[in-house]
Every structure is written in C-alpha cells, then in structure tokens.
N, C-alpha and C positions, 0 to 999 in steps of 0.2 A: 453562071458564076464561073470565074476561071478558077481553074482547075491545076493543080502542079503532079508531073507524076514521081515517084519516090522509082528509085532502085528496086530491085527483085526483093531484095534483104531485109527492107524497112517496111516492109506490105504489111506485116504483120499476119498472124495465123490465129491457131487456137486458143495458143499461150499470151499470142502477143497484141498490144493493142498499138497503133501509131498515132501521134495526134498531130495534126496542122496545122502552124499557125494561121488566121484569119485572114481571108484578101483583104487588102486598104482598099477602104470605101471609093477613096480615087483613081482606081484603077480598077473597080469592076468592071466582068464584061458579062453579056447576059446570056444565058443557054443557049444553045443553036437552036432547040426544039421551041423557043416559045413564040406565045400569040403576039397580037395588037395589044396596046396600052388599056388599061381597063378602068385601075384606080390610081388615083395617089395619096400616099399614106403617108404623116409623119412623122417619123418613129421618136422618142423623148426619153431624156433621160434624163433626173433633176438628180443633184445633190445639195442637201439642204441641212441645216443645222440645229436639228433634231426632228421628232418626227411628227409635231402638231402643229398641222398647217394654220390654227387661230392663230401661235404664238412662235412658233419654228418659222424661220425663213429661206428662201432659196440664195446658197450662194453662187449655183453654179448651172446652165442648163446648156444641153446641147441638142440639136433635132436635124434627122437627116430626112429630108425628102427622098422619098421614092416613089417609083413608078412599077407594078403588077400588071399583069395579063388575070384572066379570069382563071387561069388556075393558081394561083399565086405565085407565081415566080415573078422574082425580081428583074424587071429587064433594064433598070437604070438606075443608078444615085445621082440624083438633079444638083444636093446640094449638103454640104456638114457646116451647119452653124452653131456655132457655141458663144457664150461670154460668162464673166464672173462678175456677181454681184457683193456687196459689204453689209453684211446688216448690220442690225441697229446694236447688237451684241457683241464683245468677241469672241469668237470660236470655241465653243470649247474643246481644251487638247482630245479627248476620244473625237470628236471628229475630226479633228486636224488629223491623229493619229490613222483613221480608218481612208479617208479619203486625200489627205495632203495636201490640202487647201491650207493655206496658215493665213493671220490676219495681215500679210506685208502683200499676201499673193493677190486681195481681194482689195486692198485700200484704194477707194477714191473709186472703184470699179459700179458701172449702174445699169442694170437691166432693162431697158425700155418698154415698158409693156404695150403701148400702142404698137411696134414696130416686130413684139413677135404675133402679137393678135394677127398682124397685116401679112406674115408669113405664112402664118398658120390655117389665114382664109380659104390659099390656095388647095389646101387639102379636102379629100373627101374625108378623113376621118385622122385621127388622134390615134395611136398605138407607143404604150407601154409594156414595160417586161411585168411589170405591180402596176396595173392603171388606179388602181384604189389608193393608192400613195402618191402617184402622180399628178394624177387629176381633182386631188383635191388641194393639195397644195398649188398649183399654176392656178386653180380657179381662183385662190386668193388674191393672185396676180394681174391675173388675166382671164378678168369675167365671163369671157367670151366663148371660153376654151371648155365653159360648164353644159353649154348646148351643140358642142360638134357628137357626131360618134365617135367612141373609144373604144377600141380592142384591147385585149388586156393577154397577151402571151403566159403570163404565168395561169391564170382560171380560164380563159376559154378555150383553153387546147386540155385534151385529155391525155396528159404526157403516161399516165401510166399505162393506156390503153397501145399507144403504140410504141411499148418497150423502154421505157425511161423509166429511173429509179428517184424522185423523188423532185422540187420542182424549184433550186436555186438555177439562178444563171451559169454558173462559170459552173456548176454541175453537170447541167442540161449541154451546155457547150462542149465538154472535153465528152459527154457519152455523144456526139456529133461526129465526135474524132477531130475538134478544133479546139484551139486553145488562145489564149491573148496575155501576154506578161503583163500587162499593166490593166488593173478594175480599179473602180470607185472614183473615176475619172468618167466626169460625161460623156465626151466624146468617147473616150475609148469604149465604154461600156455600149453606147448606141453604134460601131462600127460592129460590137460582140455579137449585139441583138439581130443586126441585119443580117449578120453571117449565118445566125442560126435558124430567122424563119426561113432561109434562101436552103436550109437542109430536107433532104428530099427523104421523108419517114418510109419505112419497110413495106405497106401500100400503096408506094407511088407517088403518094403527095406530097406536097412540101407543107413544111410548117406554118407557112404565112397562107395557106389555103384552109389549114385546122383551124388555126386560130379567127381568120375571116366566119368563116362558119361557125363559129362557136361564138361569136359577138353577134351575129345574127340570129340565133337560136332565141325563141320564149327564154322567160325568165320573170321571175315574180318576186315580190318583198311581201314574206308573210309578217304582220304586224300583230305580236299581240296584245292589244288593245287592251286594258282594262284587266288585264291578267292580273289574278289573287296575287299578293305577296305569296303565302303558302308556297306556288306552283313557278314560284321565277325560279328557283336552283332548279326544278327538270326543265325548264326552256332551257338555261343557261346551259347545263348538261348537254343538249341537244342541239346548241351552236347559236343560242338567240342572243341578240348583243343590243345594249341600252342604248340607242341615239341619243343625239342633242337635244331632243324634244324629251325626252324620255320613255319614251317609243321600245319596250323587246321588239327586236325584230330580226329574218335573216334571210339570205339571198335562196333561191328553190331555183332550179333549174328544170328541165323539162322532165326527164328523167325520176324527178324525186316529188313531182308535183303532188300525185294522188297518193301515193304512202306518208307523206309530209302533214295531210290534209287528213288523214285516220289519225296519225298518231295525235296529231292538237285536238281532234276533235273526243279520242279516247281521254285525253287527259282533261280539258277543258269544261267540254260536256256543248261545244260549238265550233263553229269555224273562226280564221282568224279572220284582218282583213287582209282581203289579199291586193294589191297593187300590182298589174303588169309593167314591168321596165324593158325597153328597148334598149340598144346599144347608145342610147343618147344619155341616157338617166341611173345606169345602171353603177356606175362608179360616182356619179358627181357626190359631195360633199353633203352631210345628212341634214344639214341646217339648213342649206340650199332645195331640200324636197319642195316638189309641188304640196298644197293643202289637200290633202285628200278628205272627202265627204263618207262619213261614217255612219250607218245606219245604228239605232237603238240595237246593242246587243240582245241575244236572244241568253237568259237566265236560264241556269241547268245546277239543279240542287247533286246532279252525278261526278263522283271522283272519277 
C-alpha cells in the first residue's frame, strides 16, 4: 500500500492522534514484502432506497476488483466500477439526504444485471462491509451473486479482539488512522473499505487476512423449530430473529456453538436444528434457504 510520510510534528504521540487520508484506488501500489496472487475478491458496496430488499431497490452500486496474496495483502486494484440505477419510486428525501443521490442524478440511469453477473464471475468470492445487506439485496438483482462466497468485514473479523472500539466503517477507518471526506457514495465508501482491509492490525495481519479467515470459519443457523409461543421472548432476548418462513432462528459461530446448544436445550427441554452454513450461504437472503429436512421433534414436558 503506498504510504506518505508526515513531518516530525504531525506523528502524533500519546495526546495526539494523526489521521490520513485514503490512497485512490487508482494509484495503489502494493507492499514490498508481499507474495504471488492468491485470490480475487470483489469488494461491493450498494446504496439503495431503503432497506428491504423484496421492496427497497438499488440505486447505486459500485465493485472494485482486487487481487490478495495468501496473507491478505492487497497487491493490486484491477478495476472500480460503479453506475446509477432509478427505481420504480422516487427517492425518498432521508435518502437523498444520507447519501445524495436525488431523482435528476438517477433518471433514465439502468443497471444491467447480466453484465455485473459476468463481472462478478471473475471473482473467487463477494466481500462487503454488512454482507447481510448486501448480499441480499444484489441477490434480488442478480441471482447469481446468492451462490458465490461472501466475506462480510463488519462480523467475520473480530474488531474488538484486535483493539477497535465498536464496528461502523468510517469508525473502524479513522481508528486505522485513515479517513475519506466523502461516505454514502459507493465508490467512495468501497475505495474506504479496501483501504481498510489493506490495514496491518497490532498482530501482524492485515484485515483482509481476519476477515478471509473468519468467512471460512464453521458457522451454524440454529433454528428453533416448533418453539412454544411461551418461550419466543427468551429466544428473542437471546438474539433469535423470525425468518420469512417463520423460522426463530440465529447465526452461532464456532466459538458459541456448545454453550449456544445448553442454553436451548436448558430452556427447551431439546436441541434446536442446527444447519451448517459455509461462506456460500451464510449471508444469502432467508427466502432463498435451502429446505432443510427435519426430524420428529423430541417432546420434553421440562421448563
């Protein structure tokens, strides 16, 4: 990543913090220290005009191709493509307001979804800052986008574990010591995003190496099936959320798998069902699940 150096003055110290603005994507250059090409990722970042991808639509998308070494460093920006699309709606002012899209900026403007599918092929996987938002809204779009893998930088990196306080972007970015004057702008927001998995965490690694490992990591959808009304507000309590099907259910990570599986079974009086997801299925769109095959619940007269 290139690098600028500051004066003595602006280093900043104990008191003082410096922040830097972002390399343009078009003039990255890549670490001296790094490997051979490993993956290609394409990083994504929608702006859309509310946030239910049945009924909300994308006005605006942009995707930078990149190229990683096997530790994640970025060793190249192949490519920043963006367009604006008009939905069937007009805008409403908060979003005009938050992101600056108005209805003159988007008129007549059309997204071709064959043509980012065909973009999009070239990649080994999909990365968003929120893939949960992203990836299910493009799936609306662009069917295709529901079977790649998806990294998700905001939940598969564990920002608290290496020294970050809390898990917005342009949060994550100025505790980097980078900054970018302009967000809520696709492009600019996915130049933000590369800049920040290309930051090298207090371990050594870069963020785009966390977050790769953390899309690869186990991961389960505990479902609970058949759950008593009674006992939905302690799921709910507990982070379980009602799918399209009507499904409680909620994301279990590796780490929380066997206390995840006491605690339903203390409350319950059984296990839930549990679904494995890989990084293919783990974000897609809850309507879009595979049918999972469900054995005869096992009946427990125990609170």
């Amino acid at each position: 990543m290139k690098r600028l150096t500051a004066p003595a003055v602006l280093q900043g110290d104990d008191h003082t913090r410096v922040l830097r603005r972002i390399s343009p994507l078009q003039e990255w250059q890549p670490p001296t220290y790094a490997g051979p090409p490993f993956m290609k990722i394409a990083v994504i970042d929608l702006e859309t005009d509310g946030i239910d991808p049945q009924y909300n639509e994308i006005i605006e998308i942009a995707v930078a191709m990149i190229v990683i070494d096997r530790q994640g460093r970025i060793l190249e920006v192949e490519s920043l493509k963006s367009g604006l699309q008009q939905p069937s709606r007009p805008i409403d002012p908060q979003i005009e307001k938050i992101t600056g899209i108005t209805d003159a900026m988007v008129a007549g403007k059309r997204i071709a979804p064959q043509k980012i599918a065909e973009h999009l092929r070239a990649a080994d996987a999909c990365l968003a800052f929120h893939s949960a938002f992203d990836c299910r809204h493009l799936e609306e779009l662009v069917p295709e986008v529901g079977e790649m893998p998806w990294i998700c930088a905001m939940a598969d990196v564990d920002w608290h574990a290496l020294g970050f306080d809390g898990r917005a972007q342009g949060d994550l970015l100025m505790q980097a010591g980078l900054f970018n004057p302009i967000a809520h702008r696709a492009a600019d927001d996915v130049a933000s995003l590369v800049n920040l998995l290309a930051h090298e965490c207090r371990d050594g690694r870069t963020v785009m190496a966390h977050a790769l490992a953390g899309a690869r990591s186990p991961s389960w959808r505990f479902e609970a099936s058949d759950l008593p009304h009674r006992l939905q507000k302690d799921a709910y309590r507990r982070g379980y959320r009602r799918s399209y099907h009507g499904v409680f259910h909620k994301l279990v990570r590796e780490t929380d798998h066997d206390a995840e599986i006491a605690w339903y079974r203390e409350l319950v009086g059984r296990e839930p069902t549990i679904v494995a997801l890989d990084w293919t299925a783990r974000y897609r769109a809850d309507w879009t699940w595979e049918p999972v095959e469900r054995e005869v619940p096992v009946v427990s007269w125990r609170r």
